[in-house]
C-alpha positions in Angstrom: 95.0 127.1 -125.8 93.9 129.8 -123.3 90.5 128.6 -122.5 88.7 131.8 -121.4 90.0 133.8 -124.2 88.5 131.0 -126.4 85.3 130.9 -124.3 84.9 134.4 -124.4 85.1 134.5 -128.2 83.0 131.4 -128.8 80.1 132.4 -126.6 78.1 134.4 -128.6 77.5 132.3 -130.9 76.4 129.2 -128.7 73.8 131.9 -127.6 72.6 133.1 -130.7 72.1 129.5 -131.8 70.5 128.7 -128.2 68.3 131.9 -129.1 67.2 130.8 -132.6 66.7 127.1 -131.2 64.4 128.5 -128.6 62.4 130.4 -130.8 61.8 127.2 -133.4 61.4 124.6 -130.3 58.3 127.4 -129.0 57.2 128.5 -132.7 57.8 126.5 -134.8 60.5 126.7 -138.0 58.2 129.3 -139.8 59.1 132.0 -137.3 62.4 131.8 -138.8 63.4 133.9 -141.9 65.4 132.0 -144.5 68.7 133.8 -143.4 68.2 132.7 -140.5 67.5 129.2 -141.0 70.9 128.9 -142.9 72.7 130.9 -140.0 71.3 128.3 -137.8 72.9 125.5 -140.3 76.1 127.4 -140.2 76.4 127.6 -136.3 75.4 124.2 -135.9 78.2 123.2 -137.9 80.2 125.9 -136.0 79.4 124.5 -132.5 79.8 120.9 -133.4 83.6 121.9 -134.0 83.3 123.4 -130.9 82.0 120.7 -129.5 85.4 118.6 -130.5 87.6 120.9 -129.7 86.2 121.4 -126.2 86.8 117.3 -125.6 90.1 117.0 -126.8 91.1 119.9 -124.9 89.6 118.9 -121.7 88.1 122.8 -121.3 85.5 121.5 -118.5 82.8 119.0 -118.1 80.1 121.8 -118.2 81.0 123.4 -121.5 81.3 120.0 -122.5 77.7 119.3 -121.6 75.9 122.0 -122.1 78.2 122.1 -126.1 76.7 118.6 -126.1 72.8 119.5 -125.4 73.3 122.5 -128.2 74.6 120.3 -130.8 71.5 118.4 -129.8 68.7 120.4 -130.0 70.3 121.3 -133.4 70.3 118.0 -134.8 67.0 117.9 -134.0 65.3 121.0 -135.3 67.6 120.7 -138.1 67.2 116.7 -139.5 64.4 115.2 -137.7 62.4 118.3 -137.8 62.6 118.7 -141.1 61.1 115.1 -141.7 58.6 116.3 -139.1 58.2 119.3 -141.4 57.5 116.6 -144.3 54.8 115.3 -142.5 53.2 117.8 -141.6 52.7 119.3 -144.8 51.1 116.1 -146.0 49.0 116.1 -142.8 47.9 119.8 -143.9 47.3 118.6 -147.8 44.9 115.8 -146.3 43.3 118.1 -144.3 42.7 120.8 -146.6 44.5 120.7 -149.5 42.7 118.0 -151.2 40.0 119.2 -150.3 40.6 122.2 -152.2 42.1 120.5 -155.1 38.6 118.7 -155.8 37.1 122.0 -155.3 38.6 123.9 -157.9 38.4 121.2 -160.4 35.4 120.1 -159.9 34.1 121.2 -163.6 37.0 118.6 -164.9 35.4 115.8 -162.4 32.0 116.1 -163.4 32.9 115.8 -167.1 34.5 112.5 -165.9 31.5 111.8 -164.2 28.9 112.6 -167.1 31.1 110.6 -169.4 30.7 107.0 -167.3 27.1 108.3 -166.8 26.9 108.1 -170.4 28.3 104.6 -170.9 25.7 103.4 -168.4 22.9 104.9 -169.9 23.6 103.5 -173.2 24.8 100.1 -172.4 21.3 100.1 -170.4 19.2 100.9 -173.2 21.1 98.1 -175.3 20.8 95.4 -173.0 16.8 96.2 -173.1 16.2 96.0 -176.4 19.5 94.2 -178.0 19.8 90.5 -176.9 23.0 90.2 -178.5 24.6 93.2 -176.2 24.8 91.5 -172.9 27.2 89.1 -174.0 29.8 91.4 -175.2 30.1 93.3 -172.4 29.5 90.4 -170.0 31.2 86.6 -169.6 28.8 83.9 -170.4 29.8 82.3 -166.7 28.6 85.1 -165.2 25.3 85.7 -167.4 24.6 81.9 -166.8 25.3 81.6 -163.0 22.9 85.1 -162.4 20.0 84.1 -165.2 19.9 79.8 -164.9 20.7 79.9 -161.1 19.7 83.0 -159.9 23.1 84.1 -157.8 25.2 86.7 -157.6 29.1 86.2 -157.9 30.5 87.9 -155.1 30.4 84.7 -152.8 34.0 83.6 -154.3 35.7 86.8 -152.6 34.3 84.7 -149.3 37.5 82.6 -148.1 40.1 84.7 -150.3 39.6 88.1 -148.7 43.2 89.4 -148.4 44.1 88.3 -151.4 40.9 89.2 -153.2 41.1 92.5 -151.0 44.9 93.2 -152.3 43.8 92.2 -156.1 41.4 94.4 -156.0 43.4 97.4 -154.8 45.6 96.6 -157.3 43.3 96.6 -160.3 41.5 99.6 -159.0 45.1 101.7 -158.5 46.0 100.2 -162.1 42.4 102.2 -163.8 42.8 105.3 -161.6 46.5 105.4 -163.1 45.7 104.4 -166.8 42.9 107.1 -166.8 45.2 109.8 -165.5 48.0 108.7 -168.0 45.2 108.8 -170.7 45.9 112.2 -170.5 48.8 112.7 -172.7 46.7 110.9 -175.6 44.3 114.2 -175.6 42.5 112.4 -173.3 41.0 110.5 -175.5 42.2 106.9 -173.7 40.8 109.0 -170.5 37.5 109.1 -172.6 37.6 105.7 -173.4 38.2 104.5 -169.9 35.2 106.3 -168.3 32.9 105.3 -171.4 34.0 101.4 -171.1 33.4 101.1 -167.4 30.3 102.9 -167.5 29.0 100.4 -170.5 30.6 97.6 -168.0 28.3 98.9 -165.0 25.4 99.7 -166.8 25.2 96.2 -168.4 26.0 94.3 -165.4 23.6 96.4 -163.5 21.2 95.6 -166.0 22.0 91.7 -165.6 21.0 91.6 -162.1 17.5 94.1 -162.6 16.5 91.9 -165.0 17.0 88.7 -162.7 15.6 90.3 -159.7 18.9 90.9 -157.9 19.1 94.5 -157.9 18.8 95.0 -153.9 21.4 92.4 -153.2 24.1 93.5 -156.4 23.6 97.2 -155.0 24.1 96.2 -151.2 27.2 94.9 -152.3 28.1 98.0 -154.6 27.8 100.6 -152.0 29.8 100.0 -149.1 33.4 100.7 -151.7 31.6 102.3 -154.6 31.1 105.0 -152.3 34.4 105.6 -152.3 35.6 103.8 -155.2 34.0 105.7 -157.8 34.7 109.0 -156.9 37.9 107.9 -157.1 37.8 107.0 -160.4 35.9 109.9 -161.6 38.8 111.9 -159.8 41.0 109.9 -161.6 39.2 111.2 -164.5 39.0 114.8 -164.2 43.0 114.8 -163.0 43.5 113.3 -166.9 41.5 115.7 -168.6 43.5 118.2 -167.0 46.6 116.9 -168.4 44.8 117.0 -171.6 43.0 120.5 -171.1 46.9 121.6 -170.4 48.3 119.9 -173.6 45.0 121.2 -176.2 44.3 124.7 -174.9 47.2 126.2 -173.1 45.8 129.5 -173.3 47.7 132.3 -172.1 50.9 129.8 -171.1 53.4 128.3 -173.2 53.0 124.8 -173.5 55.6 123.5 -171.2 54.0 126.0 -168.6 50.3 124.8 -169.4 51.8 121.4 -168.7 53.4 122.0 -164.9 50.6 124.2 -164.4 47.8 121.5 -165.2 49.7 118.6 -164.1 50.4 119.7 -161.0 46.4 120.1 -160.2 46.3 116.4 -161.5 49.2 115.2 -159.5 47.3 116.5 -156.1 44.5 114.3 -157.3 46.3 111.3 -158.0 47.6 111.9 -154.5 44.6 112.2 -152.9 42.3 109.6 -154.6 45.4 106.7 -153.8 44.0 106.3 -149.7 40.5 105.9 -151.2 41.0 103.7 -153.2 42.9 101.4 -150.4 39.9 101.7 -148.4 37.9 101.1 -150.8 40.1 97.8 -151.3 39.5 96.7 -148.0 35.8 97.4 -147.7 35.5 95.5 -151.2 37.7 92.5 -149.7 36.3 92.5 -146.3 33.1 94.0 -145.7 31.1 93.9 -149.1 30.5 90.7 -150.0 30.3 89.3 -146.4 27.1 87.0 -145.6 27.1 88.4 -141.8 26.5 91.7 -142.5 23.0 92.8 -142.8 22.6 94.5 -146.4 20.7 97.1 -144.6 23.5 98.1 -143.3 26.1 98.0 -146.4 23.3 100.7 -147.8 23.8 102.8 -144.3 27.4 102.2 -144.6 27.6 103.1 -148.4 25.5 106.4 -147.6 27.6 107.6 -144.5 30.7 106.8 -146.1 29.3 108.7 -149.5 28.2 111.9 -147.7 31.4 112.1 -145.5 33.2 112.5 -148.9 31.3 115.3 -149.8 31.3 117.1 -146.5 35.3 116.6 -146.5 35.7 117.9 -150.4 33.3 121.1 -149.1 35.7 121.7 -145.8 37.7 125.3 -146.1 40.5 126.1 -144.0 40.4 129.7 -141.9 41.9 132.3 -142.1 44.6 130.8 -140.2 45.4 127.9 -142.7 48.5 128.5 -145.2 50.3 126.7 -147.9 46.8 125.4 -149.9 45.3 128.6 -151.6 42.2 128.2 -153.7 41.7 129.8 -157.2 
């Protein structure tokens, strides 16, 4: 093999591909137009043959390296920066795409929230003025060991916490999910979710007003509900989307109406899962614990609360791509 001649022919594209490199190691991959990205591709795999033929030929311990640092910085841009790439966008969907996602459904999320309002409302009025509610929405044990001996239940969590903590996450994850996959029933199970806890709130709520408890039961409701029940009502609204998709299509067909609602409840689902494992831990750990002041499980509860909403109300600039609101 004459060397040169094959240098000579070879060396335009190591520097096109040193060029396009460049420009993605300073810029960023997005500087690149899509040809270009598969050129790259193509004269990665062109110098990585290069790159062999260059060794087994023994053309020079330069071209070697400086073959060897291309195919390199191509590997890298190329697989790893693409799983950079990955990251990134759910870095930016965090950041602003959730964000935006609660924003433009937020009618959908306060029909969830209205819903488990309602539940509470009524199962409040019942447990007033109908003995016999209480005990069917709440176990005897419980109604006993709050009326007869004046406690709340929360000091069994004390001891247990990671496993409580995990159980809890768990069971939380499991009604976010169920409520979302009510969807496909009309949303009528996503009806009946909301409804059922609220009733299940509302009468234990009740429970502990009526036995003086209130200030203690809430302390310990606020550090997670903060975040759990958003969640939930999130959870909600993402499965009366799926049914608002499968009912009243409108102007799409309904395989369209489908993607186009699920998708909108799929960025909820992904959003409302890191809440709800905070709100796991903070339910395991931090709620029910006798060494916190309850003072401060209401500050905690409130700051927590209002940090939601100031995240859902963030808006990216001008700058900001990939998340565009409706």
């Amino acid at each position: 093999m004459n060397i040169q001649r094959w240098i000579s022919r070879r060396e335009a594209n190591w520097k096109r591909l040193d060029g396009l490199l460049s420009r993605v190691e300073k810029k960023g991959i997005k500087s690149l137009q899509a040809a270009e990205i598969q050129e790259m591709a193509s004269l990665y795999r062109s110098v990585s043959a290069d790159l062999a033929r260059a060794r087994t030929n023994q053309v020079g311990e330069t071209i070697v390296r400086d073959l060897q640092a291309l195919t390199s910085r191509s590997y890298s841009q190329i697989y790893q920066g693409s799983r950079r790439q990955e990251w990134q966008a759910v870095r930016e969907f965090y950041l602003w795409g959730f964000p935006a996602i609660v924003r433009q459904t937020w009618a959908y999320t306060a029909i969830a929230t209205g819903i488990f309002l309602l539940g509470v409302l009524i199962a409040w009025w019942y447990a007033w003025n109908d003995p016999g509610f209480m005990p069917l929405m709440v176990p005897e044990s419980m109604i006993s060991q709050v009326r007869d001996r004046g406690e709340l239940w929360m000091g069994s969590i004390i001891g247990i916490e990671p496993v409580a903590s995990s159980s809890i996450m768990v069971n939380n994850i499991g009604v976010a999910f169920r409520a979302v996959a009510g969807g496909i029933t009309a949303g009528i199970y996503t009806i009946f979710i909301l409804f059922f806890n609220g009733l299940l709130i509302g009468a234990v709520a009740t429970l502990v007003g009526q036995n003086n408890l209130a200030y203690p039961f809430w302390a310990f409701v606020f550090p997670h509900g903060s975040l759990e029940l958003p969640a939930i009502f999130f959870a909600g609204g993402a499965g009366l989307l799926i049914a608002r998709g499968l009912l009243l299509p409108g102007k799409f067909r309904l395989g369209d109406s489908l993607k186009f609602y699920g998708y909108q409840a799929a960025q909820l689902v992904f959003g409302i899962v890191p809440m709800l494992f905070v709100a796991g831990i903070i339910e395991g750990f931090i709620s029910p614990s006798p060494v916190i002041p309850e003072p401060l499980k209401y500050l905690l509860g409130v700051s927590l609360f209002v940090g939601l909403v100031s995240y859902c109300l963030r808006r990216p600039d001008a700058k900001k791509m990939g998340f565009s609101e409706i």
